[in-house]
N, C-alpha and C positions, 0 to 999 in steps of 0.2 A: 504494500500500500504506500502510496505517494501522496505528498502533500504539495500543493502550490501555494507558494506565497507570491503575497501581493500588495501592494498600498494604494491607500485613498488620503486623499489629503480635507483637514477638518477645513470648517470655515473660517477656523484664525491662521490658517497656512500650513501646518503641522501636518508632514506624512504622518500616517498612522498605518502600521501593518496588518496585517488577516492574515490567515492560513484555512483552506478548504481541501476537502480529502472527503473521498467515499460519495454514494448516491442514495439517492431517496429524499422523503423528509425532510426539511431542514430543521438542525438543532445547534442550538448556539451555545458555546461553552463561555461563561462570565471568566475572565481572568483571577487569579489569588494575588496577594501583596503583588510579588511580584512574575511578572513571564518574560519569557523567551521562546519563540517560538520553534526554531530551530534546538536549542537545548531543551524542552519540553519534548519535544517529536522525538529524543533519541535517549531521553532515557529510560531506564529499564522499568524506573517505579510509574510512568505515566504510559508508556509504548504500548500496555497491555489493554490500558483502557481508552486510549485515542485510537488504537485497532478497532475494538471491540464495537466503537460507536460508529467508527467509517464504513462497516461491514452493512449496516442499516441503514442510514442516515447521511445526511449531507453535511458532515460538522462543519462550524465555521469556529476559528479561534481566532481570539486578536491579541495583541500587545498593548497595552496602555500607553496609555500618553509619559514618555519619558523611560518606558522600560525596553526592554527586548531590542528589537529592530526600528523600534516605532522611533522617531526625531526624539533626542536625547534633551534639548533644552528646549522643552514645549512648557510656556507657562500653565501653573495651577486654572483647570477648567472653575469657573464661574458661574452663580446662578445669576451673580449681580447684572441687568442690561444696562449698556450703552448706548448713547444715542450718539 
């Protein structure tokens, strides 16, 4: 099983990364403190359960703002609006 990564960029300009794997369904995994999507996809304590959900499902995983692959100096997101 293979993962494709990919970026989208937010509305304050910040790439943000994803990772999609498998068919079906789609199910979205929330991130922990912190990810990597590549270090996630290859290690042993996550590989059995990121298989397990691509075998069914369309996972989609991301990086958070400032972790993984996602743009490293992405300011803290905000509820606060600006005009």
């Amino acid at each position: 099983m293979n993962q494709q990564v990919r970026f989208c960029t937010s509305s304050d300009g910040f790439r943000l990364a994803y990772a999609t794997s498998g068919t079906g369904p789609p199910i979205v995994r929330a991130p922990h403190w912190f990810s990597h999507l590549e270090h996630d996809w290859n290690n042993p304590a996550m590989m059995p359960w990121s298989a397990g959900l691509s075998r069914g499902y369309s996972l989609l995983r991301f990086d958070q703002r400032g972790t993984g692959l996602s743009d490293r100096d992405a300011p803290i997101a905000s509820w606060n609006a600006t005009s």
